[in-house]
C-alpha positions as CSV (number, residue, x, y, z in Angstrom):
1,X,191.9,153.8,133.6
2,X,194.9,156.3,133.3
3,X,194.6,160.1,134.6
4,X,197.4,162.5,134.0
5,X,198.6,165.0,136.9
6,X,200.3,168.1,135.6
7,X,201.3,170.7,138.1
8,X,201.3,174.4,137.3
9,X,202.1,178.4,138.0
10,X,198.7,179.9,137.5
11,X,199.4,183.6,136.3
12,X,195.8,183.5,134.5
13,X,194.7,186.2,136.4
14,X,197.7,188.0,135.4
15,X,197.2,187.5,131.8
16,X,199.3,184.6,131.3
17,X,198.4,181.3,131.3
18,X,199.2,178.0,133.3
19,X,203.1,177.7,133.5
20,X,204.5,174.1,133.8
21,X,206.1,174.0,137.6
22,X,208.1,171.0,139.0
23,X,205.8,169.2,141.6
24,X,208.8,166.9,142.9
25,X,212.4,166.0,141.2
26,X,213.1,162.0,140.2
27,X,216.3,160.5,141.2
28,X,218.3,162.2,138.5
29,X,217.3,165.6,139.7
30,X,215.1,165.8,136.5
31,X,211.7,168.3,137.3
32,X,208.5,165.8,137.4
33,X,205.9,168.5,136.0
34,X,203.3,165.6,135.0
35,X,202.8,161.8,135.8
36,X,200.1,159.3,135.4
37,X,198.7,157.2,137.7
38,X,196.4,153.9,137.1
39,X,193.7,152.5,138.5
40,X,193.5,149.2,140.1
41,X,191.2,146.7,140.2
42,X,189.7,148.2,142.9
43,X,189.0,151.3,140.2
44,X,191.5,153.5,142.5
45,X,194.7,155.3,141.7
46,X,197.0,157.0,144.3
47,X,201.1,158.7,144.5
48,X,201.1,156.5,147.9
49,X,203.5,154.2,146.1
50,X,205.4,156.0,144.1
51,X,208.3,157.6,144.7
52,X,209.4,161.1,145.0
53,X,212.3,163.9,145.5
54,X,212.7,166.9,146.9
55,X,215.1,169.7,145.2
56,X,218.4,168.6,147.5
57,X,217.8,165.1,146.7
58,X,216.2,163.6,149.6
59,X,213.6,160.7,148.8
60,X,210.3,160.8,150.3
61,X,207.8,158.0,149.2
62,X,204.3,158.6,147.8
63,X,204.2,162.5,149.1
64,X,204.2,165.1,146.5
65,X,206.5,167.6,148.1
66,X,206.1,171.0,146.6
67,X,202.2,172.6,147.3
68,X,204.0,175.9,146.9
69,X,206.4,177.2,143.6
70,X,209.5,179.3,144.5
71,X,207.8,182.6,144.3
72,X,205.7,181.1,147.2
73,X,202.2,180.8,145.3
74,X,200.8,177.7,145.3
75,X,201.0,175.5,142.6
76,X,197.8,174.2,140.8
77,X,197.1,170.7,140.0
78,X,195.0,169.5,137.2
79,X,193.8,166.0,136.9
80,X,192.6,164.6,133.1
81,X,191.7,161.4,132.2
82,X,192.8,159.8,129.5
83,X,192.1,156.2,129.4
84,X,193.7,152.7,128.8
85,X,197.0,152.6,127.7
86,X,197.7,151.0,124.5
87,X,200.3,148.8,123.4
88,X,202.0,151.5,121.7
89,X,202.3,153.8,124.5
90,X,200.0,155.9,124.2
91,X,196.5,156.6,126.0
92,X,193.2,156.2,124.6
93,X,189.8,157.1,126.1
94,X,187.2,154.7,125.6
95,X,184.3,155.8,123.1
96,X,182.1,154.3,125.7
97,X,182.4,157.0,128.5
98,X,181.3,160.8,128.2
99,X,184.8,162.7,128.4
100,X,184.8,164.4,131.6
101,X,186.2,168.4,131.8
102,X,190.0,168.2,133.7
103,X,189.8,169.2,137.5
104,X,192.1,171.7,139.0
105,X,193.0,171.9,142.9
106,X,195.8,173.0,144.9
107,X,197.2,171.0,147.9
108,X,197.8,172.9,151.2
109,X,201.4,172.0,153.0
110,X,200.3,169.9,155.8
111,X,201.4,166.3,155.7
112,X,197.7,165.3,157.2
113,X,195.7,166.4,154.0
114,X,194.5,164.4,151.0
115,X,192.8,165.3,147.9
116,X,190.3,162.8,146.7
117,X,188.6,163.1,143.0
118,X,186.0,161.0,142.8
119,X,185.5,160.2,139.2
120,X,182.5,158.3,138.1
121,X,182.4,157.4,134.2
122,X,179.2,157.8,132.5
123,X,178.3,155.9,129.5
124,X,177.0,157.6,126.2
125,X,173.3,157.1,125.9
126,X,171.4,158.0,123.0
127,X,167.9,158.3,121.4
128,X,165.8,156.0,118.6
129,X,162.8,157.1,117.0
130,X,160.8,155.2,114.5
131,X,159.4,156.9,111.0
132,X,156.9,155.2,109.4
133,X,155.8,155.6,105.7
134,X,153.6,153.9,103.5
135,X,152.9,153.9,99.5
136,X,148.9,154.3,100.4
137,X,149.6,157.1,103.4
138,X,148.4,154.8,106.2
139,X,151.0,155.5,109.0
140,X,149.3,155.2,112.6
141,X,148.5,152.3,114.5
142,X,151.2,150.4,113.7
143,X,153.5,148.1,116.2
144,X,157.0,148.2,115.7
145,X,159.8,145.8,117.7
146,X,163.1,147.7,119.3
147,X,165.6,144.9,120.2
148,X,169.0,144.6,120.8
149,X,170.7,141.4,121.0
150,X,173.7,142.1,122.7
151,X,171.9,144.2,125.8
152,X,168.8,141.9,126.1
153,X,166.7,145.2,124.9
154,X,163.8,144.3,124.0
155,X,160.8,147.2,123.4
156,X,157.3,147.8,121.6
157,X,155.9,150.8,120.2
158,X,153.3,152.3,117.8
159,X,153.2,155.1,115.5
160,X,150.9,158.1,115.7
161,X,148.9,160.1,112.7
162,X,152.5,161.2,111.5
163,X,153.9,157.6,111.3
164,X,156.4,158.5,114.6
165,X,157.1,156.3,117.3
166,X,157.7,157.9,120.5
167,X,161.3,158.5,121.5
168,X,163.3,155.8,123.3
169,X,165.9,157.6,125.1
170,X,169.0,156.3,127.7
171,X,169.9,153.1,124.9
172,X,173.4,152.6,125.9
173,X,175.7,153.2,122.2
174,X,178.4,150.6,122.9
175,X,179.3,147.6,124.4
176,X,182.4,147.1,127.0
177,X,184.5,146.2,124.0
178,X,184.0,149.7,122.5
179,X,182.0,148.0,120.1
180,X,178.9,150.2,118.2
181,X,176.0,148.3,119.5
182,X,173.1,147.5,117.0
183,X,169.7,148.3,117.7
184,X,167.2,146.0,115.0
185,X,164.0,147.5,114.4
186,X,160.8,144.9,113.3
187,X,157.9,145.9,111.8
188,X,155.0,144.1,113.4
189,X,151.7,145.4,111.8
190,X,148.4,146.0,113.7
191,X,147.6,144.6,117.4
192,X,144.9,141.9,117.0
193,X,142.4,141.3,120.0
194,X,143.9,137.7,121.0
195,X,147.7,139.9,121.3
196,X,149.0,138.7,118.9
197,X,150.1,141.0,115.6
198,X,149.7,140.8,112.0
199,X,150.7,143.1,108.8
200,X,147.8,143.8,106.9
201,X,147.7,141.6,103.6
202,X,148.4,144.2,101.1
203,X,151.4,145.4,102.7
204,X,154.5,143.6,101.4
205,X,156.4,142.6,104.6
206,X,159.7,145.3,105.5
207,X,162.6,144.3,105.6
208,X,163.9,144.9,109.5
209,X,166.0,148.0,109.9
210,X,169.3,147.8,111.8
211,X,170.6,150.7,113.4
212,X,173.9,152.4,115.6
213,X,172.9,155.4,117.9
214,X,175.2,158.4,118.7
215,X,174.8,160.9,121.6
216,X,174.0,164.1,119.3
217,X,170.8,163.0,117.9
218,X,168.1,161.2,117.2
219,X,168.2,158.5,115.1
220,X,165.3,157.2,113.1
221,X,164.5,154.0,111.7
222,X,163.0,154.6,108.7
223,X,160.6,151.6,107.5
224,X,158.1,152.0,104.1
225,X,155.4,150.0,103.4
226,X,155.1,149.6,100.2
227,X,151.9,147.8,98.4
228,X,151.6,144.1,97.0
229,X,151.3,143.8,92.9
230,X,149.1,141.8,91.4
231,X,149.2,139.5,88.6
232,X,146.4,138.4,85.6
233,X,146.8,135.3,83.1
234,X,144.3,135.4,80.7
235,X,143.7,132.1,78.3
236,X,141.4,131.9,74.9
237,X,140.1,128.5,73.9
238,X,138.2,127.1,71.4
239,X,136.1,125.4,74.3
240,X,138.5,122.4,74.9
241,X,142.3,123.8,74.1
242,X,143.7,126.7,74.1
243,X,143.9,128.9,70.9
244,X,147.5,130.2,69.7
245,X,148.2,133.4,68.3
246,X,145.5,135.5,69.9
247,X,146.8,139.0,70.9
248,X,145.7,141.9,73.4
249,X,145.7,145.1,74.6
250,X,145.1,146.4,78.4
251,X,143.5,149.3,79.7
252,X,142.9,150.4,83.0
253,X,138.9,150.9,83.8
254,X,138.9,154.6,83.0
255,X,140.0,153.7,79.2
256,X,143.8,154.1,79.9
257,X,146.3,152.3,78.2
258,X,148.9,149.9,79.8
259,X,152.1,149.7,79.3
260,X,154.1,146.4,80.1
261,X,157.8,145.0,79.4
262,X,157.9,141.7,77.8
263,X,159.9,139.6,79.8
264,X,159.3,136.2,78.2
265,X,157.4,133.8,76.1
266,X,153.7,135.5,76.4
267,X,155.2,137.0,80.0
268,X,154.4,140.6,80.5
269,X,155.3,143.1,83.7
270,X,153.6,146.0,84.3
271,X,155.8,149.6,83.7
272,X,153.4,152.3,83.5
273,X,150.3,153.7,81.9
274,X,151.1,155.2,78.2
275,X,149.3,157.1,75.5
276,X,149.1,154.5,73.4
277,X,147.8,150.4,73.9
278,X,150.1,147.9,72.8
279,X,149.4,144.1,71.4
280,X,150.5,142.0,74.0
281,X,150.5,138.3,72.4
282,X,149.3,135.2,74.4
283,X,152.2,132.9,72.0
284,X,150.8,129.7,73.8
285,X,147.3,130.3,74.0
286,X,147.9,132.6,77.4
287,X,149.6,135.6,78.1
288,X,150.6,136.9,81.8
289,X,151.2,140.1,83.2
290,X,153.0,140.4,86.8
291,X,153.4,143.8,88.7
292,X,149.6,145.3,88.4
293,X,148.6,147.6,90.8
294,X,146.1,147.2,92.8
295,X,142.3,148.3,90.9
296,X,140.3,147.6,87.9
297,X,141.1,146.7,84.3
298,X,140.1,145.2,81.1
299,X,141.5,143.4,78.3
300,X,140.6,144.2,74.1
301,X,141.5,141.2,71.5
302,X,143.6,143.4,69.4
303,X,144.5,139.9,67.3
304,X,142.3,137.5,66.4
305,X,143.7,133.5,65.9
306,X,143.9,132.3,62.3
307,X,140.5,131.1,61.6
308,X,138.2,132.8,63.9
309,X,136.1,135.7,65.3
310,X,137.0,138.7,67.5
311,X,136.1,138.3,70.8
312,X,133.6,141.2,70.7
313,X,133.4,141.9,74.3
314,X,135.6,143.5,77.4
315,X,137.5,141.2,79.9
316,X,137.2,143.0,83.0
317,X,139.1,141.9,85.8
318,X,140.1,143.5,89.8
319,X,142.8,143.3,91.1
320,X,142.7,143.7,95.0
321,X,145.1,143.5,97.7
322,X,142.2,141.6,99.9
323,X,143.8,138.1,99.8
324,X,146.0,135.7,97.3
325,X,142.8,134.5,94.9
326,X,142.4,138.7,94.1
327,X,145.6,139.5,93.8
328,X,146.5,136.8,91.5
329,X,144.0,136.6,88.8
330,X,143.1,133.7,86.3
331,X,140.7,134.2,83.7
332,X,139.8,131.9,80.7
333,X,137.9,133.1,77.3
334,X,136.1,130.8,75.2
335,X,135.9,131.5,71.4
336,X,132.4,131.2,69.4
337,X,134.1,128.8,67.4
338,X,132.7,130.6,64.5
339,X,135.4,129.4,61.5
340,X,136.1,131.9,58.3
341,X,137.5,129.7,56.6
342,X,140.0,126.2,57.1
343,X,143.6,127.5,57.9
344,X,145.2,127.2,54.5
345,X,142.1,128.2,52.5
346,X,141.3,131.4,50.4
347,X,140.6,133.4,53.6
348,X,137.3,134.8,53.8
349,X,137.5,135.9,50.2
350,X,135.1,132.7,49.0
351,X,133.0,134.0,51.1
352,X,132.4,137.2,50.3
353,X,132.1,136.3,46.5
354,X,129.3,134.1,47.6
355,X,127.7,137.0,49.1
356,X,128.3,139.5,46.3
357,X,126.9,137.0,44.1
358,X,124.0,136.2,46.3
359,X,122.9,139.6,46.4
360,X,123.0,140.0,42.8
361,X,120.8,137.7,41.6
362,X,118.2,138.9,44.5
363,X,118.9,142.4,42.6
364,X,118.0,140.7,39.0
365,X,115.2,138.9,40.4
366,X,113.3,142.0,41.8
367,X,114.3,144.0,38.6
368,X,113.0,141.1,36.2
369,X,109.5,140.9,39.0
370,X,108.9,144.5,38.4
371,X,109.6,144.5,34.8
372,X,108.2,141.3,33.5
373,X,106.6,138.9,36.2
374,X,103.1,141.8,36.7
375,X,102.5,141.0,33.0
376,X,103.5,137.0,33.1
377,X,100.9,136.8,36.1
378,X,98.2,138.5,34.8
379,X,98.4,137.0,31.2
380,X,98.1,133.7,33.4
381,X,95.3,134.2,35.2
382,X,93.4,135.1,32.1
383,X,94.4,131.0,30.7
384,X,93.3,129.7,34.0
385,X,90.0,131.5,33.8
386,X,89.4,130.1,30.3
């Protein structure tokens, strides 16, 4: 490390300001008002072997000569470091350290003293803070890992009712090579009784958070836990395959509408609720929807499979975030099997002129009973009794 010695007139108290004054003369006669002196590796930095000139020209090794300026004040010394030399000449203060205020002193003329500055480098520190949030509000109790590779730091904490960690102060900012060091920051869920940890299942597991400190504030790692989706596949059969071309619309429990994005072949995601239900086609006898929220649903059969009946009834389904068999849901309808007609036929229409014509002839035959059959029975009874 590099300081820089700069000798002065003081006339502050005069209403001036420091006044460059020569502390010694190089060989030239040139006025040495500053010079810089280097450590060792002994971290200590002296004029003892430097050399030195009075006004007339006489040498005089590692003593500064002049403690007094012409006017016969003495002259004040200030002492600033300024770090590592570069290869470019000039100075540069390593990022590590705290820059310390300059020191001024004044040197008495007497060949016996010494002025020692002690000079002890402190290295920026700073402060880390976890902030915990969560898509259900559930922020305390938690366990989070502070680690830093390149220190060996390694630290636990938990958050509080506000999702905060407490604060870890004194992390050192840098390493020796100047270098921002980086501070990785683990989510690891709840404290079980054995000591281990675990994230609760219907959290989806965060991302670890990497962060660089500074020594003006605090810096928070900000971590969310968000909440695992669930998914539904729902299948219509005829009791052995599955039945094409069936179509349906999902509603949340509370008669909602779902809305969904197609994103393939009878492949749904969930986007929102809407105003309105929407078919959502099961093209290969099943349709899936990914992304569902955690709660309770049920499907409609908006379209029916050429061929056969409405399924009359709600599919309700739950999705929860208790383990992988509720959050991913299969469910399988079975048709009545109840055929309209053969695919390729006349549609119900045979049908329904069956029934019409049916009805029509029970219509005749009650008319022709009233009308005719009273007078037909009794005009027969009257034979029989003969």
């Amino acid at each position: 490390m590099s300081f820089k010695l700069e000798s002065f007139d003081d006339e502050r108290e005069y209403g001036d300001d420091l006044i460059p004054t020569p502390m010694a003369y190089d060989a030239d006669g040139n006025e040495i008002t500053s010079i810089v002196l280097t450590t060792d590796a002994n971290g200590k930095a002296s004029t003892d072997n430097m050399q030195f000139y009075d006004i007339n020209g006489n040498k005089i090794d590692g003593i500064l000569p002049y403690v007094f300026n012409q006017n016969g004040f003495q002259i004040t010394y200030r002492l600033t470091e300024i770090g590592i030399k570069q290869s470019d000449g000039t100075y540069k203060f390593p990022s590590r350290y705290e820059l310390k205020d300059a020191v001024e002193f004044t040197i008495y003329d007497t060949d016996e003293y010494t002025y020692t500055y002690d000079c002890v480098n402190t290295v920026k520190t700073g402060s880390l803070q976890v902030q915990k949030t969560s898509e259900d509000d559930v922020v305390d109790g938690l366990y989070f890992e502070i680690s830093c590779a390149e220190t060996g730091f390694n630290d636990k904490v938990m958050t509080d009712l506000e999702g905060l960690s407490p604060e870890i102060s004194d992390l050192p900012i840098y390493n020796s090579n100047d270098e921002l060091l980086k501070y990785k920051v683990t989510e690891l869920g709840e404290l079980n009784e054995d000591g281990t940890y675990s994230l609760p299942y219907k959290y989806n597991k965060p991302k670890s958070v990497t962060v660089t400190l500074n020594s003006d504030t605090v810096v928070f790692a900000n971590i969310k836990n968000t909440l695992k989706t669930g998914s539904v596949k729902l299948t219509k059969t005829d009791g052995t395959k599955a039945l094409t071309g069936s179509g349906w619309q999902l509603y949340k429990s509370d008669d909602t509408p779902i809305s969904c994005y197609q994103t393939g072949i009878g492949t749904y995601m969930y986007n929102s609720v809407a105003k309105a239900a929407t078919d959502y086609m099961a093209t290969n006898g099943s349709l899936s929807i990914s992304n569902l929220p955690v709660g309770d649903y049920y499907f409609i059969e908006s379209v029916t499979p050429s061929g056969y009946m409405p399924y009359g009834k709600k599919v309700e389904f739950t999705i929860s975030a208790d383990n992988e068999n509720t959050l991913n849901i299969s469910l399988t309808v079975a048709d009545n099997k109840s055929v309209l007609s053969q695919t390729g036929g006349g549609g119900i229409a045979p049908f329904y002129f069956v029934a019409v014509a049916l009805g029509a002839m029970a219509i005749i035959f009650i008319y022709d009973y009233h009308k005719h059959g009273s007078k037909k029975y009794k005009k027969s009874r009257k034979e029989n009794q003969k």
